[in-house]
C-alpha positions as CSV (number, residue, x, y, z in Angstrom):
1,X,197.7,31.3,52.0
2,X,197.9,32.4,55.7
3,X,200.9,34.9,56.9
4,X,203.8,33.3,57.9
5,X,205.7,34.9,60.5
6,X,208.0,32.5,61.7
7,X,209.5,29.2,59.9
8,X,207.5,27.2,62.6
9,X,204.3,28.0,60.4
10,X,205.4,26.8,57.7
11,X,203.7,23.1,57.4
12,X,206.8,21.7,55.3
13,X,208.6,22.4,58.1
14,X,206.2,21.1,60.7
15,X,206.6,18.2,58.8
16,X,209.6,17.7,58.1
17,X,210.3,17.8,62.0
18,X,207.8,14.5,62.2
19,X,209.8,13.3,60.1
20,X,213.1,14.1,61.7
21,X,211.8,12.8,64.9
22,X,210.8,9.7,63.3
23,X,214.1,8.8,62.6
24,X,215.5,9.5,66.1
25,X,213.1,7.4,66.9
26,X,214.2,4.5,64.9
27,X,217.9,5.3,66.0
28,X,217.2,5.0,69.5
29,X,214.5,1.7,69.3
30,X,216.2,-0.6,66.3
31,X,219.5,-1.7,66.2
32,X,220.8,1.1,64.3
33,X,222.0,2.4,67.4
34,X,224.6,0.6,67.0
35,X,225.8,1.6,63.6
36,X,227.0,5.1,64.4
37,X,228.0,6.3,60.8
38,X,224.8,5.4,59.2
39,X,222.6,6.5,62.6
40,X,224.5,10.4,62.6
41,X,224.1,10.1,58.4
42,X,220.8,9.7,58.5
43,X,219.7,11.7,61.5
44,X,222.0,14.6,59.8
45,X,220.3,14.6,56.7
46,X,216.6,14.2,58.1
47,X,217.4,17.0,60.5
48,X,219.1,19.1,57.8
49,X,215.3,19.3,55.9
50,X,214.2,21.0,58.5
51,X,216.9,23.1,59.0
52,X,217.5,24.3,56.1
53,X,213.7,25.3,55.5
54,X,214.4,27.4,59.2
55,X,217.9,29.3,57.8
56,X,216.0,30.1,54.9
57,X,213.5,31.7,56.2
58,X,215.3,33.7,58.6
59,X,217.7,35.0,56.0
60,X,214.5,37.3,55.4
61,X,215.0,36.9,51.4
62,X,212.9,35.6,48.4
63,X,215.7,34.9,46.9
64,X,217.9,32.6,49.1
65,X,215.0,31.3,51.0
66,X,214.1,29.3,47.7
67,X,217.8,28.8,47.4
68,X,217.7,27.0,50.6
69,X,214.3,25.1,50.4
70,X,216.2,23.6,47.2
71,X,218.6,22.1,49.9
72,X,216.1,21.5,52.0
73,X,214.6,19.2,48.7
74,X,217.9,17.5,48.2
75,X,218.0,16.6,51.8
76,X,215.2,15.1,51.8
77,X,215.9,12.9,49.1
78,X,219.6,12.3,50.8
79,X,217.2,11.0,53.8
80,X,215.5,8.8,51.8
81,X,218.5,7.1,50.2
82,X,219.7,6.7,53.6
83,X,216.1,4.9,54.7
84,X,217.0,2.2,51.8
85,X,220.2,1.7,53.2
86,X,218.5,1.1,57.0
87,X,216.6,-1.3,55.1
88,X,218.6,-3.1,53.8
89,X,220.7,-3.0,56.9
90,X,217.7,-4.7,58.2
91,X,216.7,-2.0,61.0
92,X,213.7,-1.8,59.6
93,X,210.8,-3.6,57.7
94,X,209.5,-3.3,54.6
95,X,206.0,-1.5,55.5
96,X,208.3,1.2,57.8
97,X,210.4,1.7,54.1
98,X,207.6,2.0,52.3
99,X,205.4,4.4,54.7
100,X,208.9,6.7,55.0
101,X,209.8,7.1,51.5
102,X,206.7,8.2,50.6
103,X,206.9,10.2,52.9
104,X,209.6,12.0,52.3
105,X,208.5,11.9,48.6
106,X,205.4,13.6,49.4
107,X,207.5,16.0,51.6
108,X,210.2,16.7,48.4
109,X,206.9,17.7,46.6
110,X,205.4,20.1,48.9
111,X,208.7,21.6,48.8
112,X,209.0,22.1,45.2
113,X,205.2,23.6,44.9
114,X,206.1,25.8,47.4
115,X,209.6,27.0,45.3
116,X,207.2,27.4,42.2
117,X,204.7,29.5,44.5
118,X,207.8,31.5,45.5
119,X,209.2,31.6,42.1
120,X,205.5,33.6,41.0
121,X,205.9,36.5,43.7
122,X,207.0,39.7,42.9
123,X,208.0,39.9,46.9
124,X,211.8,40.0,47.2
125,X,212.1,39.6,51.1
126,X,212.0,41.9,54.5
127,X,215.5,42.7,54.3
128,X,215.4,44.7,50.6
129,X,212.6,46.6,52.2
130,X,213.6,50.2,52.4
């Protein structure tokens, strides 16, 4: 595995971003602009993956950066509740429901190999470095 020195290396979080962004983009091109609770729900909870991968990396610990990928993974699946709900809100078709909760499984899966890599290293963090 390459060095990471900065969450924006990390590919689960480059891709949860996409991801993020996709939804924006369905909030701002399908009438889900309109429904403001379920639009700031969902655009919360997509944004929150990536976020959460960021504040756990900066918290420069082993420890509570697995802690926060783990909230990262429950986002994600949060986000994906919320696509079945645009769905069935009909703000989107069935191939867009399809293509983003797979994606977002695929994404909840990444994240939990990469806990379990985590979970294997002896490394506990910069900030326990003497």
């Amino acid at each position: 595995m390459a060095t990471v020195k900065k969450f924006e290396d990390l590919d689960i979080w480059k891709e949860a971003r996409r991801l993020s962004k996709r939804i924006i983009d369905i909030s701002k091109n399908t009438d889900l602009k309109i429904d403001y609770k379920l639009k700031d729900q969902i655009k919360g909870s997509s944004g929150s993956v990536m976020d959460n991968i960021a504040e756990g990396f900066e918290r420069d610990g082993n420890k509570e950066f697995r802690q926060f990928l783990s909230f990262a993974k429950g986002s994600a699946g949060e986000a994906r509740s919320q696509i079945y709900r645009i769905y069935d809100s009909e703000y989107i078709d069935e191939g867009d429901l399809q293509n983003l909760v797979n994606e977002y499984e695929v994404l909840s899966k990444r994240i939990s190999s990469f806990i379990q890599y985590l979970n294997k290293k002896d490394f506990k963090g910069l900030k326990f470095k003497e």
